[in-house]
C-alpha positions in Angstrom: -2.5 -36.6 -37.3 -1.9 -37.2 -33.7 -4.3 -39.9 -32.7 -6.3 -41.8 -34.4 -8.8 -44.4 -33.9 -8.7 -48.3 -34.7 -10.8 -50.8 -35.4 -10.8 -54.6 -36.1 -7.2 -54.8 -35.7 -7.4 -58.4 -35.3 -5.0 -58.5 -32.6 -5.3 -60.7 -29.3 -4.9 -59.6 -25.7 -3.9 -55.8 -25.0 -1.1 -54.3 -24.8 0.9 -51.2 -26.4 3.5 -51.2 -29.1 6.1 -48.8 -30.7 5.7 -48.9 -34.3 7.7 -46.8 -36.3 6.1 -45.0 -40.1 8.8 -45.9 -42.4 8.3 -42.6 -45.0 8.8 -40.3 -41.9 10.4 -42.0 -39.8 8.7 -40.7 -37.2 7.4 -42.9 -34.0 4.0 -44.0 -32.6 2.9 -45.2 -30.3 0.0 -48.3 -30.6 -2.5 -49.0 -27.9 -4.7 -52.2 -28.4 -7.5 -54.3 -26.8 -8.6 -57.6 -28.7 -10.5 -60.3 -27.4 -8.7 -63.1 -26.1 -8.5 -66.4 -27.1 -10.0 -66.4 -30.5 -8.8 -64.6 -34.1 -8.8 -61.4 -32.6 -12.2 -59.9 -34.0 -13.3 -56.7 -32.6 -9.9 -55.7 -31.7 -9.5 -52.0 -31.4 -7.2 -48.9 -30.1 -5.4 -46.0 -30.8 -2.4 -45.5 -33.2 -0.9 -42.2 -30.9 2.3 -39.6 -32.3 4.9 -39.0 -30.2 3.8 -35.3 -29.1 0.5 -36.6 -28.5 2.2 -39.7 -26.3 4.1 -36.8 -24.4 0.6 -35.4 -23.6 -0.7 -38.9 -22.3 -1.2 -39.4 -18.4 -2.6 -42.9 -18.3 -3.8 -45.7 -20.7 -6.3 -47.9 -19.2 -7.1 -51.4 -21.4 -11.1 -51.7 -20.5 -13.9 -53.0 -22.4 -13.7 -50.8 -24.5 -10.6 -48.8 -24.8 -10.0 -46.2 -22.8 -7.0 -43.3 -22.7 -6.3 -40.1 -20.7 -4.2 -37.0 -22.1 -3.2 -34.1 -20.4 -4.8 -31.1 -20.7 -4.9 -27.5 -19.9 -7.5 -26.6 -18.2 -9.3 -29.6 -18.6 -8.4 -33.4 -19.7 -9.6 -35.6 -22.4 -10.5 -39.1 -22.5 -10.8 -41.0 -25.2 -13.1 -44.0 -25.7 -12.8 -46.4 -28.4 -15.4 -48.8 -28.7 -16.7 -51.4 -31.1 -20.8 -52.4 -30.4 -21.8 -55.8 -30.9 -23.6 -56.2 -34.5 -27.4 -56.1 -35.0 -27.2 -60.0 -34.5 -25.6 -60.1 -31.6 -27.6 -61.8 -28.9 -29.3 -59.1 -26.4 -27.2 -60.3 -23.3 -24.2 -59.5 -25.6 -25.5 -56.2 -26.4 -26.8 -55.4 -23.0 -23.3 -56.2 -21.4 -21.3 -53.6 -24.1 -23.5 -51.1 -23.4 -23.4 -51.7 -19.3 -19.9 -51.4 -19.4 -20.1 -48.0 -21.6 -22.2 -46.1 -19.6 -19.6 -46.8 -16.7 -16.7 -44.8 -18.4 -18.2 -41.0 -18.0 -19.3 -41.3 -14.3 -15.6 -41.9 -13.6 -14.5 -38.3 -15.8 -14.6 -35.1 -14.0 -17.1 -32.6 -14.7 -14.4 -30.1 -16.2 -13.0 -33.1 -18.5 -13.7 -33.9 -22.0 -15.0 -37.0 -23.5 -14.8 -38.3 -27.5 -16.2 -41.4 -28.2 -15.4 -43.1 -31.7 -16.1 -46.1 -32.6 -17.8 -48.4 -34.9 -21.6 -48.5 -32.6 -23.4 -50.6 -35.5 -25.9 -48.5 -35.9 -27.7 -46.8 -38.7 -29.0 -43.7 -36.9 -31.5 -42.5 -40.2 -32.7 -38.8 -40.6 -32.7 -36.6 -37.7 -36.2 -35.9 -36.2 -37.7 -34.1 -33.2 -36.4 -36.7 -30.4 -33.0 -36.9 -31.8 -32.1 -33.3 -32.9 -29.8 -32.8 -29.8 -27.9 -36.0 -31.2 -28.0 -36.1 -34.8 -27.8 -33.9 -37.7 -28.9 -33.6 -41.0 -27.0 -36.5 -42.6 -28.1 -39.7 -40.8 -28.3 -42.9 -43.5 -31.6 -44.8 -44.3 -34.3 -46.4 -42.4 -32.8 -47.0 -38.4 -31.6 -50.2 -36.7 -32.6 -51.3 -33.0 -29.3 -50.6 -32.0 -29.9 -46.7 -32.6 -32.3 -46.5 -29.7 -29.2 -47.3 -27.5 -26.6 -45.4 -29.0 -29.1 -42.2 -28.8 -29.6 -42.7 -25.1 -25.8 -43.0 -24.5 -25.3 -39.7 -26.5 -28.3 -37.9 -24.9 -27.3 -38.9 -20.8 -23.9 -37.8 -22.0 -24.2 -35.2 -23.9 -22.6 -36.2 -27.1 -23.6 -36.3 -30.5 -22.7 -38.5 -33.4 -20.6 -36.1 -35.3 -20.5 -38.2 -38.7 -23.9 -36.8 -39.1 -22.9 -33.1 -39.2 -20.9 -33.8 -42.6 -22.4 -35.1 -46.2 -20.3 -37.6 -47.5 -20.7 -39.2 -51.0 -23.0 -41.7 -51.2 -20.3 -44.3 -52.3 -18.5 -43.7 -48.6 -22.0 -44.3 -46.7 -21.7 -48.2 -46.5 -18.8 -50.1 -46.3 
């Protein structure tokens, strides 16, 4: 693996790290965003290989995370985001999602964008609305946070790939 996404790393501020895996040896690269002042809840990033590090052009610490890797013929931006939880309160909520929806205007039409993330949302069976979103797999009845993540995904054009794939149902709920 050359990138891969983190979440609730409990870390505070932002900044990036070199971390090296012990069996291999082999150097990464750690990019992080927590939440200042407090234990470090909802922290997230991006642990990054170093081929994939040779590829990045910029790393950007926003609300949420954001990097940029060269590409050819187009580039790819990476978002990691973690959504408030059901409970949040709706100002919380409303504020995450402002700031999301300001990440693709800035991306060039030619450029890529993959969203992960944790978006707190059980996004239920796929139906006539949501069929250029979701897929077959989608878990249970849905929570009022799917009504945003759809929209995001739909002005975007994303979908919420984790729905394309069956998993067992011990792996559906954490």
């Amino acid at each position: 693996m050359d990138i891969l996404y983190l979440f609730e790393t409990r870390i505070c501020g932002s900044s990036k790290k070199v971390i090296t895996a012990v069996e291999t040896l082999q150097q990464f690269c750690f990019f992080y965003s927590g939440v200042e002042k407090n234990s470090g809840l909802h922290g997230l990033g991006f642990l990054v290989s170093q081929r994939a590090r040779n590829s990045l052009l910029e790393s950007e610490t926003i609300s949420p995370c954001l990097a940029k890797f060269k590409g050819s013929p187009a580039n790819i931006y990476l978002l990691s985001s973690y959504a408030p939880t059901r409970d949040a309160l709706g100002e919380t909520k409303n504020h995450f999602h402002t700031e999301l929806k300001t990440v693709p205007s800035a991306i060039a039409a030619q450029d890529y964008l993959i969203v992960g993330g944790n978006f707190n949302a059980r996004v239920g069976p796929m139906d006539q609305a949501t069929c250029k979103v979701l897929c077959n797999f989608g878990l249970g009845q849905r929570c009022e946070n799917v009504e945003r993540l759809v929209n995001y995904a739909l002005m975007n054009q994303l979908t919420a790939s984790n729905t394309f794939f069956q998993y067992k149902p011990s792996h559906l709920l954490t």
